[in-house]
C-alpha positions in Angstrom: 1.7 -28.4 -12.9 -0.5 -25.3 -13.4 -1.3 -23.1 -10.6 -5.0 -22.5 -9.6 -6.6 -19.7 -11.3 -9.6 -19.2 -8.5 -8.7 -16.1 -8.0 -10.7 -15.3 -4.9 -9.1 -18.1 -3.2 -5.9 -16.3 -4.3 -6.8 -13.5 -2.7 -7.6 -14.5 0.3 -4.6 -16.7 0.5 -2.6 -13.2 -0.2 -4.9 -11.3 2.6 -4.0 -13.9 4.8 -0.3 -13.3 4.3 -0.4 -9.5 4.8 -2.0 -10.1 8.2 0.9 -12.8 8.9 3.9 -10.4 7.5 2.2 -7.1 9.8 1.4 -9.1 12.7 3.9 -11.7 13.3 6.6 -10.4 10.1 8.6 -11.8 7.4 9.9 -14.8 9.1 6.2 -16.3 10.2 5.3 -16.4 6.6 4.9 -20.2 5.6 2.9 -22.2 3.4 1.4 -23.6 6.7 0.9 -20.4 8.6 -1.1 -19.0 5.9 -3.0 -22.1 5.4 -4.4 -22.2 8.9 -4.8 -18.0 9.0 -6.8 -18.3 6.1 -8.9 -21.4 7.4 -8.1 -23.8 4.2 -7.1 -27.6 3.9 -2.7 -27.8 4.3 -1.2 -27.5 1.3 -3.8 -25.4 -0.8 -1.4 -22.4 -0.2 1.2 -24.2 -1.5 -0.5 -25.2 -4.6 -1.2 -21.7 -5.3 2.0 -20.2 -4.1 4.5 -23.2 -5.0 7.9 -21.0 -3.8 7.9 -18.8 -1.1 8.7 -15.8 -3.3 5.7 -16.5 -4.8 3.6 -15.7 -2.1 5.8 -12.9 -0.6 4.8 -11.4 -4.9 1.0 -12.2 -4.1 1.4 -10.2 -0.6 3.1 -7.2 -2.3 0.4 -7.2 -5.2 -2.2 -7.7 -3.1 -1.3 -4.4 -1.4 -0.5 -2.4 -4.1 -4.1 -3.3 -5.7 -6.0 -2.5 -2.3 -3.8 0.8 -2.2 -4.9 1.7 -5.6 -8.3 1.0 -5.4 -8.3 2.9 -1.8 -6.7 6.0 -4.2 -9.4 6.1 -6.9 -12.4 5.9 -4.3 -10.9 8.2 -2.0 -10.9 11.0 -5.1 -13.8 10.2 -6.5 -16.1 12.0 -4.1 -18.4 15.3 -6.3 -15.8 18.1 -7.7 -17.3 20.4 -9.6 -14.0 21.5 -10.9 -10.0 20.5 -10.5 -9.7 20.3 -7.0 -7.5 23.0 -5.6 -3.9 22.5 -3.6 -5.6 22.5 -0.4 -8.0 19.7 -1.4 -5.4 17.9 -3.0 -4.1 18.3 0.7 -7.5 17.4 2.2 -7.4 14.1 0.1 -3.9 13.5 1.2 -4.7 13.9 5.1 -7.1 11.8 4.6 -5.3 9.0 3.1 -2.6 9.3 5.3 -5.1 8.9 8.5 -7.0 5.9 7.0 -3.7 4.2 6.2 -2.0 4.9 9.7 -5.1 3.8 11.4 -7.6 1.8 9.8 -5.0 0.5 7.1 -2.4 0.2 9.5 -1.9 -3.4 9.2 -1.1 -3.3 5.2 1.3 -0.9 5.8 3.4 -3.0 8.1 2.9 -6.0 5.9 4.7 -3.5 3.2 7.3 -2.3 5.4 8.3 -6.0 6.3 8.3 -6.6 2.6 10.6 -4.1 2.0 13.0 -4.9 4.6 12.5 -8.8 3.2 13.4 -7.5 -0.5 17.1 -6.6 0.8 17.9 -10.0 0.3 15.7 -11.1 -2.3 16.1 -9.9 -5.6 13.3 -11.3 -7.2 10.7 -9.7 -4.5 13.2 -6.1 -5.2 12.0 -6.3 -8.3 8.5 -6.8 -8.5 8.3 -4.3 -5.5 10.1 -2.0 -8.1 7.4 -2.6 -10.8 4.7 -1.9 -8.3 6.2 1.3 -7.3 6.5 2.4 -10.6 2.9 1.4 -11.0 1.8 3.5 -7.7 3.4 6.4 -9.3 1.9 5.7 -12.8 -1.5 5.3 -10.8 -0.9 8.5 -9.2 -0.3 10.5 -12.0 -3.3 9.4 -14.4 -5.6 10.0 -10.9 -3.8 13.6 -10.4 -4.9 14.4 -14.5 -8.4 13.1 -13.8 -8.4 15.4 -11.4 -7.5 18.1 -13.3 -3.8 18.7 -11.6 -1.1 19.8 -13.9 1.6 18.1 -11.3 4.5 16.8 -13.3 6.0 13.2 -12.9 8.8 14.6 -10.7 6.5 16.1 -8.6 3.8 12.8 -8.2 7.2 11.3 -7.0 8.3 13.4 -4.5 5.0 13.5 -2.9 4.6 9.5 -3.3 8.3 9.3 -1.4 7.4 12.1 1.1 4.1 10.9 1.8 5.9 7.3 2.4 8.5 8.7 4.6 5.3 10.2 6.8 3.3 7.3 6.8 6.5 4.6 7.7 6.9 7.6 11.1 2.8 7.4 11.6 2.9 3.2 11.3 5.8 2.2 13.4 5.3 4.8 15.7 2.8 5.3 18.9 -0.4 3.1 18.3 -2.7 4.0 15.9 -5.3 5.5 18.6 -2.7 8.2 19.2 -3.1 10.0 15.7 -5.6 12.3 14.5 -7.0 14.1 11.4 -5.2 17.4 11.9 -1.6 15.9 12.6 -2.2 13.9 9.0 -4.0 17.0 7.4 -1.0 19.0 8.8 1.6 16.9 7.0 -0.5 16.3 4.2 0.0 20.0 3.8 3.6 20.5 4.5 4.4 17.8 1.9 2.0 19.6 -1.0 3.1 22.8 0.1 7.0 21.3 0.1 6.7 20.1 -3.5 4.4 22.5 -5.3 5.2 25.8 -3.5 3.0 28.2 -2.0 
C-alpha cells in the first residue's frame, strides 16, 4: 500500500517526532506518541511512517531541511561584496546562538538520533547522506558568498562548529548563553581553520 503523499501532514508528523526524540528521547518515539503530540486520529502516523525507521529518516530529514533553510536565510541579509572572515564569523556566532537557544530543541532531537544510529544501520546511513548534504549545502552557500574556502575547510568548520554546538546544547540551559560566548567560538573555529 502506498504511503500518503500530503506532505504537510508529513511534516508535521516529522515535527512532532523531533519534539518527542529532544524532549522525552529515542526510546519515547512510537507511532502512538507521535500521533497524540501531533493531535491526529491513531494510526495516521503509522500509515505515513509504516516502520519505525521510517519515521526516525523523516525526523533526521526534517532537521536537516530546517537546518538548511535556517543557513540560506541567515546569509542572505544585504552584502555589498564577499563577506569578509570576521562576518563569516559574525554569521557563524549567530547561528550557533539561534541553534543553542532558540533551536535548541532540533539539536537534541539530532543528538538522540545520532546516538540511535549506533545501532541502526539504516538510520547511519541516511544520517550519512544528510551530512554529506549539509556540507554540500555549505559549500555552494560559502561560493554564493563569495568565499574561496575549500571542501576540507567547509568540513572542518561543519565538525568544529558541531563539536561547539553538542557542548552549548547538552550543557547549562539555554538562558545561560550569550552572543559573545557563540561569537567568540565562532571566531576561534574560523580563525582555527582559515588562519589569521
Amino acid at each position: 500500500m502506498p504511503q500518503p503523499r500530503n506532505e504537510e501532514r508529513r511534516r508535521a508528523l516529522a515535527d512532532a517526532a523531533i519534539a518527542i526524540l529532544a524532549g522525552q528521547g529515542s526510546h519515547h518515539l512510537t507511532h502512538r506518541t507521535v500521533d497524540r503530540r501531533a493531535g491526529v486520529p491513531a494510526g495516521t502516523t503509522a500509515n505515513y511512517f509504516p516502520q519505525r525507521d521510517d519515521l526516525l529518516d523523516a525526523a533526521a530529514r526534517r532537521i536537516v531541511e530546517l537546518s538548511v533553510t535556517d543557513m540560506t536565510t541567515a546569509a542572505a541579509p544585504t552584502q555589498t561584496g564577499p563577506p569578509s572572515r570576521p562576518d563569516l564569523a559574525g554569521l557563524l556566532g549567530d547561528s550557533l546562538f539561534a541553534a543553542a537557544t532558540v533551536l535548541r530543541e532540533r539539536y537534541l532531537a539530532i543528538y538522540e538520533l545520532l546516538l540511535e544510529a549506533t545501532r541502526r544501520p539504516r538510520l547511519a546511513e541516511t544520517l550519512a547522506t544528510l551530512s554529506e548534504s549539509t556540507v554540500q549545502s555549505t559549500l555552494a552557500l560559502h561560493r554564493e558568498l563569495g568565499l574561496g574556502t575549500t571542501r576540507a575547510q567547509v568540513e572542518a568548520m561543519v565538525t568544529l562548529y558541531g563539536g561547539a554546538l553538542y557542548a552549548l546544547v547538552t550543557g547549562p540551559g539555554a538562558e545561560t548563553i550569550t552572543r559573545d560566548q557563540t561569537r567568540a567560538l565562532a571566531r576561534a573555529i574560523v580563525t582555527g581553520v582559515l588562519g589569521d
